[in-house]
C-alpha positions as CSV (number, residue, x, y, z in Angstrom):
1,X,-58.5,95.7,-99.4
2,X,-59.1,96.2,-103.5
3,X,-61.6,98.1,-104.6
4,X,-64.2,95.0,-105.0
5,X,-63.9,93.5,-101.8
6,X,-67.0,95.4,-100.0
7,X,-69.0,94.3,-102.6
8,X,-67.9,91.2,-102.2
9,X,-68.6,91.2,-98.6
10,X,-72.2,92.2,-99.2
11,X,-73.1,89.5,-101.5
12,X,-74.5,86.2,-100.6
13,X,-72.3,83.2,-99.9
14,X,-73.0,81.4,-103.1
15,X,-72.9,84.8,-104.6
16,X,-68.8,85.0,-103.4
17,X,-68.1,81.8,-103.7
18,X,-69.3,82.1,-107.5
19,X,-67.3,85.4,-107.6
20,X,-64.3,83.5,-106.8
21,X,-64.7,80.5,-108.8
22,X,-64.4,82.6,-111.9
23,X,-62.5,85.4,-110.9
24,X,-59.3,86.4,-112.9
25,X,-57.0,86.5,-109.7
26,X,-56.0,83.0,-107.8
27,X,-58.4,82.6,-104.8
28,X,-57.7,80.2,-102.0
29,X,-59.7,77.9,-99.6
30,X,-59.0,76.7,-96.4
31,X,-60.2,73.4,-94.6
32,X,-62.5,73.3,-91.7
33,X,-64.4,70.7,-89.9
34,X,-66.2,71.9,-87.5
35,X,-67.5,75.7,-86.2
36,X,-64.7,76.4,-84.3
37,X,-62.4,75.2,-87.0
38,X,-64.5,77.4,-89.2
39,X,-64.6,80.2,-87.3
40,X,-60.6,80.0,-87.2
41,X,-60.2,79.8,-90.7
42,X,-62.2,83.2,-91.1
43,X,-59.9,84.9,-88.6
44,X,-57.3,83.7,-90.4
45,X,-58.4,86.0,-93.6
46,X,-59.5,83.4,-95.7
47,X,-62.4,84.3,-97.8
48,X,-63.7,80.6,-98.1
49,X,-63.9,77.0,-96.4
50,X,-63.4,73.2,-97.7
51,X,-65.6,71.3,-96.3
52,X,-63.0,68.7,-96.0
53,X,-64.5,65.2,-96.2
54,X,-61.3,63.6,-95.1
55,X,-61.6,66.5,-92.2
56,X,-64.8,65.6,-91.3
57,X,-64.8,62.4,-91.2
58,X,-61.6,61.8,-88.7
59,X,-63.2,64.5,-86.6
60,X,-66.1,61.9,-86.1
61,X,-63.0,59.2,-85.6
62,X,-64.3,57.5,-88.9
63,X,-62.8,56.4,-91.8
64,X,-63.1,58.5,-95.2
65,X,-65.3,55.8,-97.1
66,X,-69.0,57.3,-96.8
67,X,-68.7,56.1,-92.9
68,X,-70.8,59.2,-91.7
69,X,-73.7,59.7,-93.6
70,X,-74.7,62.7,-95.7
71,X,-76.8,64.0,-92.3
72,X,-74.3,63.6,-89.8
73,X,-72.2,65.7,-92.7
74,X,-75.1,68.1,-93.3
75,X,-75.6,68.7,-89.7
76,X,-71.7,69.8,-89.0
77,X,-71.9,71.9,-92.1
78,X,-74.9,74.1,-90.2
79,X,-72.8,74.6,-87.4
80,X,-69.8,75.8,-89.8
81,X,-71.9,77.9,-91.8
82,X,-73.5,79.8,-88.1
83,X,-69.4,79.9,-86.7
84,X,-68.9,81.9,-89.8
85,X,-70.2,83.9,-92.9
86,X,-67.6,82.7,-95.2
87,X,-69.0,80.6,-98.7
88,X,-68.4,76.8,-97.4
89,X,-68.0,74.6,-100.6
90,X,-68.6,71.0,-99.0
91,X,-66.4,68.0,-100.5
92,X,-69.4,65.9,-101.2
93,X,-67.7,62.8,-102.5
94,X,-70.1,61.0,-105.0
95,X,-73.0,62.7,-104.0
96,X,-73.8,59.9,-101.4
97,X,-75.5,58.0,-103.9
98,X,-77.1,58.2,-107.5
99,X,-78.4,61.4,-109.1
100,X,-81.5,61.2,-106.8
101,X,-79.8,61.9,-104.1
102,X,-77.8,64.8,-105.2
103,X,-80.6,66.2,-105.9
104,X,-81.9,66.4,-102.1
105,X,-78.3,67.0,-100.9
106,X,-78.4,70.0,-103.4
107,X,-82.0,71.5,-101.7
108,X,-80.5,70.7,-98.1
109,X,-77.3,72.2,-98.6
110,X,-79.3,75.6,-100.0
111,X,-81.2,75.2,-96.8
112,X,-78.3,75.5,-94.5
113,X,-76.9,78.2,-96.4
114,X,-74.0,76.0,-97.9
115,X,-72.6,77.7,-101.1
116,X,-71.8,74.9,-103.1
117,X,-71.0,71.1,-103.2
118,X,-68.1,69.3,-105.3
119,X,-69.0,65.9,-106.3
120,X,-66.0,63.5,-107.8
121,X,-66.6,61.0,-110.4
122,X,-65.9,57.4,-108.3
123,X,-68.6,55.1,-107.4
124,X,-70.2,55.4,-104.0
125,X,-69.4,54.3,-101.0
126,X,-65.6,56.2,-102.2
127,X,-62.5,55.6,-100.4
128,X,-60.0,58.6,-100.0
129,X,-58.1,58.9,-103.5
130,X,-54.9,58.6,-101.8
131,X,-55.6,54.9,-100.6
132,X,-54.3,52.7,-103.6
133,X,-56.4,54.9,-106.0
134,X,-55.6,53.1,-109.0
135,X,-57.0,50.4,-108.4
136,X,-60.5,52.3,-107.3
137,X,-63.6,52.3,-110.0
138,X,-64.3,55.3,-111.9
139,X,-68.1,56.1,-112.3
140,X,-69.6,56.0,-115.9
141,X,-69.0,59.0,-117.4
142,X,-72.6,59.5,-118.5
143,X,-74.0,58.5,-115.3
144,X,-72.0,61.3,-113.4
145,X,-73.0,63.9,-116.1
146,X,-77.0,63.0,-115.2
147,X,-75.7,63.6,-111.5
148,X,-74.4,67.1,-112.3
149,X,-77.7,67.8,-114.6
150,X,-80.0,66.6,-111.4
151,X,-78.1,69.0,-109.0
152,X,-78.2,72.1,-111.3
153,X,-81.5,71.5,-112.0
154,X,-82.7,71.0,-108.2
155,X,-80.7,74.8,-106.9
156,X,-83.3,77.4,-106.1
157,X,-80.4,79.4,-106.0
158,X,-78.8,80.2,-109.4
159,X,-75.5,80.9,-107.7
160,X,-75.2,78.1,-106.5
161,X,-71.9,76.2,-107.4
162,X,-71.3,72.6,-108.5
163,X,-67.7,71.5,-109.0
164,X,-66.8,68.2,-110.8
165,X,-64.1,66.2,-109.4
166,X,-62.1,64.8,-112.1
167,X,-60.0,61.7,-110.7
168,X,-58.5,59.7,-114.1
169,X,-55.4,60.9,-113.2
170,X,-55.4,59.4,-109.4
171,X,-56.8,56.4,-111.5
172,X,-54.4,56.1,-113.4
173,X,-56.5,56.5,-116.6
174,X,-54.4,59.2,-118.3
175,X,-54.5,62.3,-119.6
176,X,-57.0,62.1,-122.1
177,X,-59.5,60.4,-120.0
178,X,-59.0,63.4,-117.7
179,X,-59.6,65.9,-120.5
180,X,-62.5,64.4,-121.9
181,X,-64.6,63.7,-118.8
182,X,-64.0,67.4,-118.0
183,X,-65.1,68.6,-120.7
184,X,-68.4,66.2,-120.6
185,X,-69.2,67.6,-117.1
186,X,-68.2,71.4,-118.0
187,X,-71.2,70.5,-120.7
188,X,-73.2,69.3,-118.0
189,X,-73.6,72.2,-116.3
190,X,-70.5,72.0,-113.8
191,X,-69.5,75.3,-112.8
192,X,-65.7,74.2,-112.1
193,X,-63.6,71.3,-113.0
194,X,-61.2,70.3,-110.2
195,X,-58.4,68.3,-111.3
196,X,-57.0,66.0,-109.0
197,X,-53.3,64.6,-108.9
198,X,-51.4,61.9,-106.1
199,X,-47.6,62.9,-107.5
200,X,-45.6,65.3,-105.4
201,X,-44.7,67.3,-108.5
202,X,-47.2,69.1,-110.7
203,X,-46.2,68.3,-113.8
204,X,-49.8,66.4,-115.0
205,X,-51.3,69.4,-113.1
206,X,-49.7,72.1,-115.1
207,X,-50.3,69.7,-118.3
208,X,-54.2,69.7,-117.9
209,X,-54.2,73.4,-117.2
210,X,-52.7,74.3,-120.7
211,X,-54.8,71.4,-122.7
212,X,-57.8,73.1,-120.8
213,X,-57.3,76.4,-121.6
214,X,-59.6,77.8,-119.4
215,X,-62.7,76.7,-120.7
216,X,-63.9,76.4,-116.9
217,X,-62.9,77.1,-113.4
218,X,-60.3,74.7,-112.7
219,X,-59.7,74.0,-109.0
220,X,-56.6,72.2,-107.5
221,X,-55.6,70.7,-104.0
222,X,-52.1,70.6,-103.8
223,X,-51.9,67.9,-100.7
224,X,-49.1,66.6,-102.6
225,X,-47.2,68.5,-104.7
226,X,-46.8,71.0,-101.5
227,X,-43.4,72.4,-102.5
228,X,-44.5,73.9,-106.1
229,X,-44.4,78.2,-105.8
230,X,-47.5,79.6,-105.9
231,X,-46.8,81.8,-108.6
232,X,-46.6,78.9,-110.8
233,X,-50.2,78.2,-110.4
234,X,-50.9,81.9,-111.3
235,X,-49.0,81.6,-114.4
236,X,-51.4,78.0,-115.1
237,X,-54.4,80.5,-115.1
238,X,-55.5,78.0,-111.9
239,X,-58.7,79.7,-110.5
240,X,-59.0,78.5,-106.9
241,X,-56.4,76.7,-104.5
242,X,-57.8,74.3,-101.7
243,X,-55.4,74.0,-99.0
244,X,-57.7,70.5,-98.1
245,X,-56.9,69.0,-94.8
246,X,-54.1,71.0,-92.8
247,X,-56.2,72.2,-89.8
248,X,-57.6,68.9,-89.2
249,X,-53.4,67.6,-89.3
250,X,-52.3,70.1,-87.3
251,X,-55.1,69.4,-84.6
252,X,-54.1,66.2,-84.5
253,X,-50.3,66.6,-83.6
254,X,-50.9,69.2,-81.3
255,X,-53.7,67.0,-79.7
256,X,-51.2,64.0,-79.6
257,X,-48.0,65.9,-78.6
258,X,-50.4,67.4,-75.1
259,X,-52.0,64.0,-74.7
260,X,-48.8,61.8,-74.3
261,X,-47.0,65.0,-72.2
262,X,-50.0,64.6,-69.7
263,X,-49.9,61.4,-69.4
264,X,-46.0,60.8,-69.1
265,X,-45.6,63.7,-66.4
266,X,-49.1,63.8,-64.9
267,X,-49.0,67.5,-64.9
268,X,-50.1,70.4,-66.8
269,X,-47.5,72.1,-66.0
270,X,-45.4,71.6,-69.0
271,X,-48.1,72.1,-71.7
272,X,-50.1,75.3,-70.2
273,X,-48.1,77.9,-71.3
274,X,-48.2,76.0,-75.0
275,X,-51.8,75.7,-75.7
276,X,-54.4,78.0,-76.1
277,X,-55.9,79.3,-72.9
278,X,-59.7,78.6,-71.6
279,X,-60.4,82.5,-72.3
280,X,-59.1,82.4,-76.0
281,X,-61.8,79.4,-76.4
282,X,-64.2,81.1,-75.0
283,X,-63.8,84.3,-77.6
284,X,-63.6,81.9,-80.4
285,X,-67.4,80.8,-79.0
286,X,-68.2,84.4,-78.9
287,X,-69.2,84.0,-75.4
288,X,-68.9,88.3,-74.9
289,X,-72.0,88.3,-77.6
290,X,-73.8,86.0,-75.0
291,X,-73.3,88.5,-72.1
292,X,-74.4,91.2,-74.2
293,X,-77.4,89.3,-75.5
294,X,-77.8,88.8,-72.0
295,X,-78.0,92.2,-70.6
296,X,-80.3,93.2,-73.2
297,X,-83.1,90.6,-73.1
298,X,-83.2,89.8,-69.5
299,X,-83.2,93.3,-68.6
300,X,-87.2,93.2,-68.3
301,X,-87.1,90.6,-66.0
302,X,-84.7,89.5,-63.1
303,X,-81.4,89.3,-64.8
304,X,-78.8,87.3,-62.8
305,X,-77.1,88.7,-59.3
306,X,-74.1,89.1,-57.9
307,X,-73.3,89.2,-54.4
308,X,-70.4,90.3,-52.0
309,X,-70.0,88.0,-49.0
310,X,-68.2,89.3,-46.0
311,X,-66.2,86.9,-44.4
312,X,-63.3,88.3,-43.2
313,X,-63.4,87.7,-39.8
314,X,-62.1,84.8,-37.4
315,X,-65.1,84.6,-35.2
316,X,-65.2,86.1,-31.4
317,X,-65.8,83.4,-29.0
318,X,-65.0,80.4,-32.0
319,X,-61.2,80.2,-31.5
320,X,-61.4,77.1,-30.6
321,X,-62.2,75.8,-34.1
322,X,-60.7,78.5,-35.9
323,X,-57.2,77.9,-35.5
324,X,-56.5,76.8,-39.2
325,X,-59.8,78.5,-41.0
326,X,-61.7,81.3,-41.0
327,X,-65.3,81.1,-39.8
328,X,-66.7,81.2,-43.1
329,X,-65.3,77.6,-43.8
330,X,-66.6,75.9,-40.4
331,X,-68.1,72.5,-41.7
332,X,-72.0,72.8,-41.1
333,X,-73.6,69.6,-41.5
334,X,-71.1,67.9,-43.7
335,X,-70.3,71.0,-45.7
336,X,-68.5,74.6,-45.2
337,X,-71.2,77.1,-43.7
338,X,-69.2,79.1,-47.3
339,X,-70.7,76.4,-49.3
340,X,-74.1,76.7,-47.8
341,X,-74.4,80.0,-49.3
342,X,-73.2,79.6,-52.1
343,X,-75.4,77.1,-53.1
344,X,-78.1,79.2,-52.2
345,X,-77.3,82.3,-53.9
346,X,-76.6,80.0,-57.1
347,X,-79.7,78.9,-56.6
348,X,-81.6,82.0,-57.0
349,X,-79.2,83.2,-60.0
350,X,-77.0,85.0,-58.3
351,X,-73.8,83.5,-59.5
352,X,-71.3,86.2,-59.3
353,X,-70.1,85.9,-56.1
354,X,-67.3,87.9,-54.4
355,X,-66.0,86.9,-50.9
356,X,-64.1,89.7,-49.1
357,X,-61.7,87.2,-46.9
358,X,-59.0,87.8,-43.7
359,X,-58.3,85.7,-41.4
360,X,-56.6,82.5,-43.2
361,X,-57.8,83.9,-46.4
362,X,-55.8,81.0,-47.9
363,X,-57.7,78.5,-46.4
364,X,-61.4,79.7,-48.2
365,X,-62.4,77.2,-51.1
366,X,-62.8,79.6,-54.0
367,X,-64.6,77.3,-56.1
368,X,-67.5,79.3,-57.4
369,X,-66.3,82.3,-56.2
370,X,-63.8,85.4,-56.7
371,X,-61.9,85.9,-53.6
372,X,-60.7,89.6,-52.6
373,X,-58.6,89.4,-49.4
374,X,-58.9,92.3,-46.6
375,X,-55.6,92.6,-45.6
376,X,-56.4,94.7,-42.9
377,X,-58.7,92.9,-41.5
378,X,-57.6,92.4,-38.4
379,X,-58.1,96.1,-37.4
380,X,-60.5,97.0,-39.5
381,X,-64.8,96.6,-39.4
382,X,-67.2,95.2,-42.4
383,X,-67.4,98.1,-44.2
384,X,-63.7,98.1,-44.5
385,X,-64.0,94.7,-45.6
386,X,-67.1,95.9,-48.0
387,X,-64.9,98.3,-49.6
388,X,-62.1,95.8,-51.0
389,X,-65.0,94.6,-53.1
390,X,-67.2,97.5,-53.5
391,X,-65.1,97.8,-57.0
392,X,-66.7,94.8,-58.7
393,X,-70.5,96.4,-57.6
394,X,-72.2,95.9,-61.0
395,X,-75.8,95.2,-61.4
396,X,-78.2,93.5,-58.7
397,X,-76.2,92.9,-55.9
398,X,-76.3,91.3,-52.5
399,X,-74.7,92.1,-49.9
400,X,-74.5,89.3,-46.9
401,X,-72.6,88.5,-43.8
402,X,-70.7,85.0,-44.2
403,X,-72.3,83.4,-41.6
404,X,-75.5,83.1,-42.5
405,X,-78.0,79.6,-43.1
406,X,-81.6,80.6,-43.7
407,X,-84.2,79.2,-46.0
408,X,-84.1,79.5,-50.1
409,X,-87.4,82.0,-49.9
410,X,-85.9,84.0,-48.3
411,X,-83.3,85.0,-50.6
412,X,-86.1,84.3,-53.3
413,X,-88.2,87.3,-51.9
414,X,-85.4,90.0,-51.0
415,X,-83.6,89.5,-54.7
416,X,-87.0,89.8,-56.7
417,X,-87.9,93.5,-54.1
418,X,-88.0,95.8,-57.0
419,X,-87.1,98.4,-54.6
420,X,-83.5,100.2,-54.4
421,X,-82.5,99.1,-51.1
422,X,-83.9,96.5,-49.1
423,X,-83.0,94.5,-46.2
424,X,-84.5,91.0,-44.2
425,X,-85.6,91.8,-41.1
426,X,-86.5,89.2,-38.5
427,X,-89.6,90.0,-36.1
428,X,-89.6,87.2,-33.8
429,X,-86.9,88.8,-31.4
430,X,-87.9,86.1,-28.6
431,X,-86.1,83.4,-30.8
432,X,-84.0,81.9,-28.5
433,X,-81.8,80.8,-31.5
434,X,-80.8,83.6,-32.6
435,X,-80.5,85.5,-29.4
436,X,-76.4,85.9,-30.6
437,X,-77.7,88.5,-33.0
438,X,-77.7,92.1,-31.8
439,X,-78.2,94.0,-35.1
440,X,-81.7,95.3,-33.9
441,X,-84.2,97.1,-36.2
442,X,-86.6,99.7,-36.2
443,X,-89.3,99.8,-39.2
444,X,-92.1,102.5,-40.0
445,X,-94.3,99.7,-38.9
446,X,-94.4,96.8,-36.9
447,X,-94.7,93.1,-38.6
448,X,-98.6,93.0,-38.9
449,X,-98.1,89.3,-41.1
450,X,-101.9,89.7,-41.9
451,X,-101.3,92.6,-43.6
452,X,-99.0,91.2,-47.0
453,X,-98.3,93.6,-49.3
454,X,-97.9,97.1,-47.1
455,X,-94.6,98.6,-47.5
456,X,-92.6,98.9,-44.1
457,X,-89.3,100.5,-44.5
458,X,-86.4,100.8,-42.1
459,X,-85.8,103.4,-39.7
460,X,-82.7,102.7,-37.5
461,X,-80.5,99.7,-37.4
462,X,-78.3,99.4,-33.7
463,X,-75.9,96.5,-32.9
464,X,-76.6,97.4,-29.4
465,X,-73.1,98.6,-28.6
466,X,-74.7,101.6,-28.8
467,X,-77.5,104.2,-29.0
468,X,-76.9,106.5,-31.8
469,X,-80.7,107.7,-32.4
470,X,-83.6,108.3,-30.2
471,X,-85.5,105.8,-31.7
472,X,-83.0,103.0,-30.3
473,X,-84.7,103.9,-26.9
474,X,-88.0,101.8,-28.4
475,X,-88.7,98.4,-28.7
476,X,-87.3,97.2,-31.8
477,X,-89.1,95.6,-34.4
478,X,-87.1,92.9,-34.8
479,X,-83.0,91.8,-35.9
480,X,-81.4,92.5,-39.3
481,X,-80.3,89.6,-40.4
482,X,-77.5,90.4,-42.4
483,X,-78.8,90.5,-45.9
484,X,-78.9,93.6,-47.9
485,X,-80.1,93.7,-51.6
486,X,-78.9,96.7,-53.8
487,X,-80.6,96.8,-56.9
488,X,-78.5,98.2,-60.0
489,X,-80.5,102.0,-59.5
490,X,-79.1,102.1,-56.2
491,X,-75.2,101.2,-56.8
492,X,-74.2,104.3,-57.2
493,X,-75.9,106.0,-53.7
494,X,-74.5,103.2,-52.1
495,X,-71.5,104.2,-53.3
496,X,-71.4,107.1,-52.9
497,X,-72.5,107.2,-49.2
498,X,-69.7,104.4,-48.3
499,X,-67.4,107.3,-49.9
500,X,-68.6,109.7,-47.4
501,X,-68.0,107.1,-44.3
502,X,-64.6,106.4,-45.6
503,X,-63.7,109.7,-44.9
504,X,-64.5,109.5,-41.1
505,X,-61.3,109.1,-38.9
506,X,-63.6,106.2,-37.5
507,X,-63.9,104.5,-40.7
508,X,-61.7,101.4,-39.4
509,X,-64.4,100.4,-36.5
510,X,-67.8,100.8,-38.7
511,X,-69.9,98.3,-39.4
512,X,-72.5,97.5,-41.4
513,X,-75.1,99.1,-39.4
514,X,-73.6,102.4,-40.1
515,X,-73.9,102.1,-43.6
516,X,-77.5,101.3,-42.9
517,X,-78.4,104.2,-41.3
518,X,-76.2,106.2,-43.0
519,X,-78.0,105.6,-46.4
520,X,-81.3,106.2,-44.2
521,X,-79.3,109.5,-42.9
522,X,-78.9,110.4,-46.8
523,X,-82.6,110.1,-47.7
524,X,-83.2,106.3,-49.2
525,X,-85.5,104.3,-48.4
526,X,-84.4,101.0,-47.7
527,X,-87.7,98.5,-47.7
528,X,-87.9,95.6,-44.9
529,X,-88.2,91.8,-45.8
530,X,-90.6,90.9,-42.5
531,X,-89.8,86.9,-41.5
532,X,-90.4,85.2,-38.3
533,X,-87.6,82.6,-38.2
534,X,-86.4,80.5,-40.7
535,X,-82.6,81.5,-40.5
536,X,-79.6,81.1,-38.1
537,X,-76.5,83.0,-37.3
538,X,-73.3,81.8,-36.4
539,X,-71.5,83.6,-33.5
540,X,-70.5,82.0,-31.0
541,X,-69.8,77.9,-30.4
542,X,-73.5,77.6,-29.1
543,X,-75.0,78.8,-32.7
544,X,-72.5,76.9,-34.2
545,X,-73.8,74.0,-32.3
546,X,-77.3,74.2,-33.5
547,X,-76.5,75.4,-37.0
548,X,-75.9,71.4,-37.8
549,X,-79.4,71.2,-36.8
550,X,-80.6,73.8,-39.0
551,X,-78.7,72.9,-42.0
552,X,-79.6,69.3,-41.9
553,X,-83.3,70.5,-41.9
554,X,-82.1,72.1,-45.4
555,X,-80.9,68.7,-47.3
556,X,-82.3,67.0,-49.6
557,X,-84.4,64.3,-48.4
558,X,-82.3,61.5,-49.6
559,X,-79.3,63.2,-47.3
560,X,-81.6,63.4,-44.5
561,X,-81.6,59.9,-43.3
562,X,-79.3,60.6,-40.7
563,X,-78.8,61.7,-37.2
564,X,-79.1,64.9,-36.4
565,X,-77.5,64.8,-33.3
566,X,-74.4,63.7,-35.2
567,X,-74.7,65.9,-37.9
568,X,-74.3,68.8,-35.3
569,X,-71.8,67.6,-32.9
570,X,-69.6,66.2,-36.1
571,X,-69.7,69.9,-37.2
572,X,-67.5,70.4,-34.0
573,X,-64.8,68.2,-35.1
């Protein structure tokens, strides 16, 4: 970095771009068409963008004769100038039109924060220089001038930079023609002359530079004459090199070697390695900024969820369907009972979703998901199965048994519980449904439902294999249903209590229960979520006959239209 660079770097884009325009050192532009072209070209080190009218256009798939309008040009010039703080000089052609409207493409271009435009001296609509250019119309000289004039005079921003495209030579109207409508726009008001030449060697290049002798800027695009040294347009006293349409080329063999590899082997298997992967996209969109922006302004409010689902198990008393799947991918009603909650945790926000899997692990659809896989799991508990994903905790998390349909409020209410720990309890335990369930809780208070709003919390939890407090000796309150919200103040207890239960030479055979009272055990309180119904759990072939049932009360009307009945029993097949 020399010594002017941070100054530089703090100056406005017009500011730099004027820097470079008349600096005494060669500068160098490179095309972009688009923000994540532009965004490219920055990384790259460049300290300025073309906004390559060829470029642009063929990334619309149109032709380079004023096809795309001065908007449509406008518009992907605002989302170059957000992709990047680089000085964008647009290629402006003719100005899209007489001096009128170079002077409101000059006030909209300062709107967008677009440095400068470089307007060349053919008549509009232009076609690309290279295409039989001698036999394409110059503009009157005088006329051009008034354009220039109109566009100084319309800049609010008096660094602003307008460059004059000079293209008698493409025209084939010679030398002097070139020299002397340069020297009429440098008089003008242009704040750069860019010389254009078709030949692949710059001898009429080199030839204007000397003739000139630096009177202005003087800006080249060496498309052609590719091969000539660098050094050699130092020596000319050249003031910026555009390098005018190369991204947009390369794009374009890249895209059509991938394309016809695709299609010939109908794989990706050849092309992945080659390309750019999904995540290197995804930084060039600055998608981390999102996150971050993210965490900061939804922080107030309910910021989106994550949840572990554990679904390790085969399912006592369902071997009969369970031969090739896991419980967790039983077909409910037309769809995997996995599926059903992941649609409704989605639905709530709660998108990042881990399922802890065992049994035929390699059968669970992991769309939407991250799979961790307990590979103990078939002598090992839930919180074993809790603590190959107790790792990716981060935030607002819930925790839930994979067997689980209930109804979306449910979910709504335990996810928006502001308090640390808090669970779903269900009070009606003479629900014949869900008389599979032994996870039986005791609250500070029974389910009172005309009394909303008081805050029960939970005492004991028991799966009835056992008694382990003397509260379990009372009626319970109702069943846990298998839903546990941890709110981000509360990751680390939980944590740090499951820390404490790994230690037990038991650890293997606990379940979730433990945990429960465990964290009661170490002080928390864990609030209850009272309902009465409204949720099913599947544990043996009877639930998972009725859970069709269930689920098809869940649908969408239009996916309702059928029988029930058969929505259940095909669940069996």
């Amino acid at each position: 970095m020399n010594a002017r660079e941070p100054a530089f770097i703090s100056a406005s884009r017009s500011a730099r771009l004027r820097q470079m325009l008349v600096s005494h050192e060669l500068e160098f532009m490179m095309e972009a068409h688009n923000g994540l072209s532009a965004r490219i070209v920055r990384e790259a080190g460049f300290k300025a963008i073309w906004g390559s009218g060829l470029a642009i256009s063929a990334q619309f798939g149109v032709r380079d004769n004023n096809e795309a309008s001065w908007t449509q040009v406008v518009d992907t010039l605002e989302f170059m100038a957000d992709a990047s703080d680089l000085p964008i000089l647009l290629d402006g052609d003719t100005g899209y039109g007489n001096f009128n409207n170079v002077r409101r493409l000059v006030r909209k271009l300062e709107q967008r924060g677009i440095a400068g435009v470089c307007i060349e001296d053919k008549q509009f609509p232009k076609t690309n220089s290279f295409i039989n250019g001698e036999a394409q119309p110059l503009a009157d000289m005088d006329e051009f001038c008034g354009k220039i004039k109109a566009g100084k005079d319309s800049q609010s921003d008096e660094n602003f930079s307008i460059v004059a495209r000079v293209e008698a030579l493409i025209a084939g109207w010679g030398m002097d023609e070139a020299l002397r409508r340069a020297e009429a726009y440098r008089q003008a008001g242009a704040d750069a002359i860019l010389i254009h030449s078709k030949l692949s060697r710059p001898d009429e290049i080199l030839e204007f530079a000397r003739e000139w002798a630096g009177r202005a800027p003087l800006v080249i695009v060496p498309t052609k004459y590719y091969s000539t040294p660098t050094e050699v347009f130092r020596e000319a006293g050249i003031s910026t090199v555009i390098w005018a349409n190369h991204l947009i080329r390369a794009a374009t063999s890249a895209m059509q070697a991938v394309a016809k590899d695709i299609h010939a082997s109908e794989t990706l298997v050849n092309v992945e390695d080659s390309i750019a992967a999904v995540n290197e996209i995804f930084r060039l969109q600055d998608a981390d900024e999102y996150s971050e922006a993210e965490d900061r302004y939804l922080s107030s409010g309910r910021a989106a969820g994550a949840a572990i689902v554990l679904a390790a198990s085969r399912g006592k008393g369902l071997e009969a369907v369970t031969e090739d799947r896991p419980k967790v991918m039983l077909p409910i009603a037309g769809k995997p009972l996995l599926r059903w909650l992941v649609d409704a945790f989605k639905k709530q926000s709660v998108n990042d979703i881990t399922v802890v899997g065992g049994y035929r692990a390699d059968a669970i659809d992991t769309a939407g998901i991250k799979l961790v896989v307990n590979e103990r799991h078939a002598h090992t508990g839930e919180l074993a199965s809790l603590a190959c994903a107790v790792g990716t905790l981060a935030g607002d998390t819930v925790v839930s048994y994979g067997d689980l349909l209930f109804r979306s409020y449910i979910l709504r209410d335990l996810v928006e519980s502001e308090a640390a720990f808090s669970v779903v309890v269900d009070s009606s335990l003479t629900d014949p449904e869900n008389a599979s369930v032994r996870d039986f809780a005791w609250c500070s208070a029974a389910d009172d439902r005309g009394l909303f709003g008081n805050k029960v919390t939970l005492r004991h939890v028991s799966s009835g294999q056992e008694a382990t407090s003397a509260i379990a000796s009372q009626t319970p309150h109702g069943r846990w249903v298998g839903l546990l919200n941890v709110r981000d103040t509360g990751r680390e207890r939980l944590q740090a209590v499951l820390g404490k239960l790994q230690a037990r030479p038991d650890f293997d055979s606990l379940d979730m229960p433990t945990l429960l009272n465990a964290l009661i055990e170490a002080g928390e309180a864990i609030e209850v979520q009272y309902v009465h119904g409204h949720w099913r759990g599947v544990n043996d072939l009877e639930d998972f006959r009725r859970a069709g049932d269930f689920a098809h009360a869940q649908a969408p009307f239009a996916a309702a239209g059928g029988s029930k009945t058969n929505d259940a029993s095909g669940a069996m097949q």
